[in-house]
N, CA and C atoms as an extended XYZ file, in Angstrom:
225
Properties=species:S:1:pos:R:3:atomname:S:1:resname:S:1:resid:I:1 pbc="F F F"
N        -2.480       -9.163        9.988 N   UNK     1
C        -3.207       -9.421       11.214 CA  UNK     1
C        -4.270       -8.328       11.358 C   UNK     1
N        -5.254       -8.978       11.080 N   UNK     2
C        -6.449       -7.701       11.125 CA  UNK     2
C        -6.491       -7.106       12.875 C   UNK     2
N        -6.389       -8.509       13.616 N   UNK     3
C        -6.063       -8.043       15.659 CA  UNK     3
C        -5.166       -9.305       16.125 C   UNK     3
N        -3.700       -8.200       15.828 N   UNK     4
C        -2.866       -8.838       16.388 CA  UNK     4
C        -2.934       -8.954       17.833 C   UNK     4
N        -3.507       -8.301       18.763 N   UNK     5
C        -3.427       -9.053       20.338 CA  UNK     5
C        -4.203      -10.497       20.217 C   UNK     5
N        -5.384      -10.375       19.747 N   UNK     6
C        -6.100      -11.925       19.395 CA  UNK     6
C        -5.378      -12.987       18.620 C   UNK     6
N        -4.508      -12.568       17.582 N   UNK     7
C        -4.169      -13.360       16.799 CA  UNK     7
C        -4.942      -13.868       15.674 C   UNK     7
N        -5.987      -13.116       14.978 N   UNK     8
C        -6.842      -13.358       13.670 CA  UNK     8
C        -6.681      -12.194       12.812 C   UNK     8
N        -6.090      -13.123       11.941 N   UNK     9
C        -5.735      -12.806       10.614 CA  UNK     9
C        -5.527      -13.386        9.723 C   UNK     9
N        -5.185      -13.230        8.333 N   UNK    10
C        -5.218      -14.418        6.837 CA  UNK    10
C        -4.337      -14.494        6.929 C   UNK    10
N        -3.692      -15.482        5.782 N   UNK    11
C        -2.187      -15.614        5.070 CA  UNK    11
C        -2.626      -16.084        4.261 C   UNK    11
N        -1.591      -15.380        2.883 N   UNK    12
C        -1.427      -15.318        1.950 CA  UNK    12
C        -0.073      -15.737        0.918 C   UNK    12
N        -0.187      -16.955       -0.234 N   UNK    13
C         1.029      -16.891       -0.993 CA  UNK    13
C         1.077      -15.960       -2.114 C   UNK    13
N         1.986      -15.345       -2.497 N   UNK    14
C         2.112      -14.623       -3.842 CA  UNK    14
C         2.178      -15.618       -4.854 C   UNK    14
N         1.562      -15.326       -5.967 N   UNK    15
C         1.702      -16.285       -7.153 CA  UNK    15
C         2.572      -15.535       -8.144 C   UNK    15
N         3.418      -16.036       -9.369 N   UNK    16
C         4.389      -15.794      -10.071 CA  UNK    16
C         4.727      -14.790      -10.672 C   UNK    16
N         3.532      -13.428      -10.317 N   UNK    17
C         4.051      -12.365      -10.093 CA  UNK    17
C         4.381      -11.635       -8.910 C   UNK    17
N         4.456      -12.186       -7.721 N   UNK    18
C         4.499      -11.594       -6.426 CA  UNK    18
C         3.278      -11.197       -6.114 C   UNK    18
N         2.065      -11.525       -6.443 N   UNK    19
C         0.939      -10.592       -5.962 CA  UNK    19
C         0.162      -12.118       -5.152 C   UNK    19
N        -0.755      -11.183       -3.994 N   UNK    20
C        -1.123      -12.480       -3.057 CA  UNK    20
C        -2.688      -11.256       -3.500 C   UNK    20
N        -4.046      -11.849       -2.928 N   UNK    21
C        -5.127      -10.940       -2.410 CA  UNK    21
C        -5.470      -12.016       -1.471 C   UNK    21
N        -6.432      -11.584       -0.590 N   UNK    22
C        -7.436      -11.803        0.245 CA  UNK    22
C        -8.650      -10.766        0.113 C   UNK    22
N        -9.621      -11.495        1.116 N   UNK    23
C       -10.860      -10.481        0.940 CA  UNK    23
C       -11.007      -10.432        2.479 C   UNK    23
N       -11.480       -9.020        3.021 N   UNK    24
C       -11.744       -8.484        3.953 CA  UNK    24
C       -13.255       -7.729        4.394 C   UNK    24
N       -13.509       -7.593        5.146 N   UNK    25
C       -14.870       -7.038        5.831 CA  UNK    25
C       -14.730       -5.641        5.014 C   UNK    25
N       -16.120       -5.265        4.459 N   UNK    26
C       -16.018       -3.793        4.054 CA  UNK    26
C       -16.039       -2.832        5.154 C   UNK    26
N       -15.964       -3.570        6.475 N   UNK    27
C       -15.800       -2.037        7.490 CA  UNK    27
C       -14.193       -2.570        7.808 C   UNK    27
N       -13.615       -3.385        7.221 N   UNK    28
C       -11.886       -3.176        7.681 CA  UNK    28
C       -11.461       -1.666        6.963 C   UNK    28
N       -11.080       -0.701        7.849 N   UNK    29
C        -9.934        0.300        7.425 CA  UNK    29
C        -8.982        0.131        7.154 C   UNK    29
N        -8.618       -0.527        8.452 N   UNK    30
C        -6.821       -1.043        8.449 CA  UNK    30
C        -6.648       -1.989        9.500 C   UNK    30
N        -5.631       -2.467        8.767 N   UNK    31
C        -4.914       -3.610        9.665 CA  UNK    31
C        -3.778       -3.760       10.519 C   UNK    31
N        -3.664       -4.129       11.691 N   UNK    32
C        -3.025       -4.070       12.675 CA  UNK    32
C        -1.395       -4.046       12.353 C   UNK    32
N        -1.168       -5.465       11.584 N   UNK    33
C         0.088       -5.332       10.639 CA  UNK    33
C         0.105       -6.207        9.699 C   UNK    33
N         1.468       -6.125        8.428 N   UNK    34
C         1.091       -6.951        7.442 CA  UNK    34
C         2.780       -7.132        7.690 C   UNK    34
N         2.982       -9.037        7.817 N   UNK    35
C         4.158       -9.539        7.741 CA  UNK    35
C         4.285      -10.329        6.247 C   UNK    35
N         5.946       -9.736        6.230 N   UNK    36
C         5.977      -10.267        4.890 CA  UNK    36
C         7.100      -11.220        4.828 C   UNK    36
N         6.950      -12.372        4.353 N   UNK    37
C         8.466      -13.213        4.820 CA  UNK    37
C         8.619      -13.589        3.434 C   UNK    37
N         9.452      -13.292        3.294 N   UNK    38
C        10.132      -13.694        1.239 CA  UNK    38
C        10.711      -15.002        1.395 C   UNK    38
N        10.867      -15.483        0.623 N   UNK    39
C        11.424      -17.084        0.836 CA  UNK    39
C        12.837      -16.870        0.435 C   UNK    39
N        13.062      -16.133       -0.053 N   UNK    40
C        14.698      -15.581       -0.657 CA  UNK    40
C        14.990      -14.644       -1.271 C   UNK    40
N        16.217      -13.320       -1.295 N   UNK    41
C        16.714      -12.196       -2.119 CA  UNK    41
C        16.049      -11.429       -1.396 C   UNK    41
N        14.980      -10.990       -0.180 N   UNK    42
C        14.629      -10.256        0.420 CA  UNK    42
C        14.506      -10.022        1.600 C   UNK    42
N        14.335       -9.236        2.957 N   UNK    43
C        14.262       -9.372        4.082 CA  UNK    43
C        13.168       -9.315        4.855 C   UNK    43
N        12.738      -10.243        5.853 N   UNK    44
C        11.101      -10.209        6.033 CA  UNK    44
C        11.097       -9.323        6.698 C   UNK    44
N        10.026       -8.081        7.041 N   UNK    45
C         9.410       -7.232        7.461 CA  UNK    45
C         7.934       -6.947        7.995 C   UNK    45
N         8.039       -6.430        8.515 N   UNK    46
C         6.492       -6.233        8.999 CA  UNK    46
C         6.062       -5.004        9.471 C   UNK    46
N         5.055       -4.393        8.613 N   UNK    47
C         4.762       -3.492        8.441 CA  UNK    47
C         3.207       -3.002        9.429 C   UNK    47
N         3.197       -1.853       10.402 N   UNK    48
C         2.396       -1.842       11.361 CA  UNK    48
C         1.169       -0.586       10.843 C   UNK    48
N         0.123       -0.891       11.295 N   UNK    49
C        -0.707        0.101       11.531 CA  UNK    49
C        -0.941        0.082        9.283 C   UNK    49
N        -1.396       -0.585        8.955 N   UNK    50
C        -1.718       -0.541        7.567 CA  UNK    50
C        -3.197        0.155        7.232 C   UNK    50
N        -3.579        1.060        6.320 N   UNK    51
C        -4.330        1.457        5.999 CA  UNK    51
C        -5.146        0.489        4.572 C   UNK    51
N        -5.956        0.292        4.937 N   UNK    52
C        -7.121       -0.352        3.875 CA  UNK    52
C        -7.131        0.622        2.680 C   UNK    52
N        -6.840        0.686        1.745 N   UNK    53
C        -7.334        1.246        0.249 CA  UNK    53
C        -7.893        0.215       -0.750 C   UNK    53
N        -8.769        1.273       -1.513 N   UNK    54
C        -9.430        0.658       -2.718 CA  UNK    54
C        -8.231        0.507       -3.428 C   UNK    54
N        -8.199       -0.749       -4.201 N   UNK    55
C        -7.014       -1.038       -5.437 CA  UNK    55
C        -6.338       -2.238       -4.812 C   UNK    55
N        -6.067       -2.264       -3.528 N   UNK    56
C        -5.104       -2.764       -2.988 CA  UNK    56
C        -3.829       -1.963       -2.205 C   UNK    56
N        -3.107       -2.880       -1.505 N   UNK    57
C        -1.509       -1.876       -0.748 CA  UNK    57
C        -0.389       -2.604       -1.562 C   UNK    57
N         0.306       -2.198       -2.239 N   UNK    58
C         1.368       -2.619       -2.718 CA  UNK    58
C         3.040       -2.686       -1.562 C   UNK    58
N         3.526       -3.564       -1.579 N   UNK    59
C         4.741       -3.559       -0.978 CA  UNK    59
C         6.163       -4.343       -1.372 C   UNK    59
N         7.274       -3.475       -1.723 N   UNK    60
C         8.407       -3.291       -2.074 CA  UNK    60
C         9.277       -3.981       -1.045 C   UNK    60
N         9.088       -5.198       -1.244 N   UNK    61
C        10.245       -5.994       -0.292 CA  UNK    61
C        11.725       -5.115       -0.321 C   UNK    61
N        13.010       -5.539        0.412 N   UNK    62
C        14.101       -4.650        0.384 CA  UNK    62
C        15.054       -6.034        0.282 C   UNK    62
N        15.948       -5.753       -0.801 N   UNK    63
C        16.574       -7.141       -1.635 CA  UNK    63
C        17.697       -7.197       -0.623 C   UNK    63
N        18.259       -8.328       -0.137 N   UNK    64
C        18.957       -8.425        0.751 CA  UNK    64
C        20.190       -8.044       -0.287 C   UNK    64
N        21.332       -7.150       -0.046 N   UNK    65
C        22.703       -6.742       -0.576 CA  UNK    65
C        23.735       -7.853       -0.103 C   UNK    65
N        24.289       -9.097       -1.040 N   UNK    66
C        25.163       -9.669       -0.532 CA  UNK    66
C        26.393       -9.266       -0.476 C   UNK    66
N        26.876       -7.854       -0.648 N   UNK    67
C        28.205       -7.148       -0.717 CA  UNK    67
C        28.006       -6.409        0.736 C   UNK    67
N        27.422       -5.979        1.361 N   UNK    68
C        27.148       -5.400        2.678 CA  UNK    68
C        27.349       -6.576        3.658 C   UNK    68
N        28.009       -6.214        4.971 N   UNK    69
C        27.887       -6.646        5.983 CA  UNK    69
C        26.436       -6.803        6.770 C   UNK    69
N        26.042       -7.992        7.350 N   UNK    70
C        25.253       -7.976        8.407 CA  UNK    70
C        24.802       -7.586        9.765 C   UNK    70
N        24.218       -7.923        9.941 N   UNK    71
C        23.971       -7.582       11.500 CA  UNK    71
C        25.095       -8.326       12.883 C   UNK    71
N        25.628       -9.636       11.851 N   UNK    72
C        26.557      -10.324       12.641 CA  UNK    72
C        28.103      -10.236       11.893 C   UNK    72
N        28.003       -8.554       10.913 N   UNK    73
C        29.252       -8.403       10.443 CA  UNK    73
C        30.036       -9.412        9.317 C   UNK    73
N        29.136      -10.629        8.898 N   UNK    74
C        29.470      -11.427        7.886 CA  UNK    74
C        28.951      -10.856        6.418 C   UNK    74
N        29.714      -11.289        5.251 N   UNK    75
C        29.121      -10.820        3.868 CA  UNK    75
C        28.864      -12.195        3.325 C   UNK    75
């Protein structure tokens, strides 16, 4: 979400290596937040206050542990 109070921003699918791009304004710094919803083995997150870099931002989904308890105490 480049302005999440407005609600404008892209979306993006990852293709079969996990990698998504978009293209942005060369005066974007950063972005408001970047949500990430995995379709499975990971937990969606959303990540606030993102900084714009050359290269790209890489992000490390967090693999859901099916041996751990939940939030509702089920495994």
């Amino acid at each position: 979400m480049t302005d999440e109070d407005k609600g404008i921003g892209v979306e993006g699918t990852t293709n079969r290596y996990g990698k998504s791009s978009f293209v942005l304004s060369d005066k974007t710094k950063r972005v408001d937040a970047i949500y990430v919803d995995p379709l499975h083995s990971g937990w969606p997150m959303r990540l606030a206050e993102v900084l714009v870099v050359p290269g790209g931002v890489e992000i490390a989904v967090v693999p859901i542990d099916l041996t751990v308890a939940d939030g509702r105490g089920t495994v």
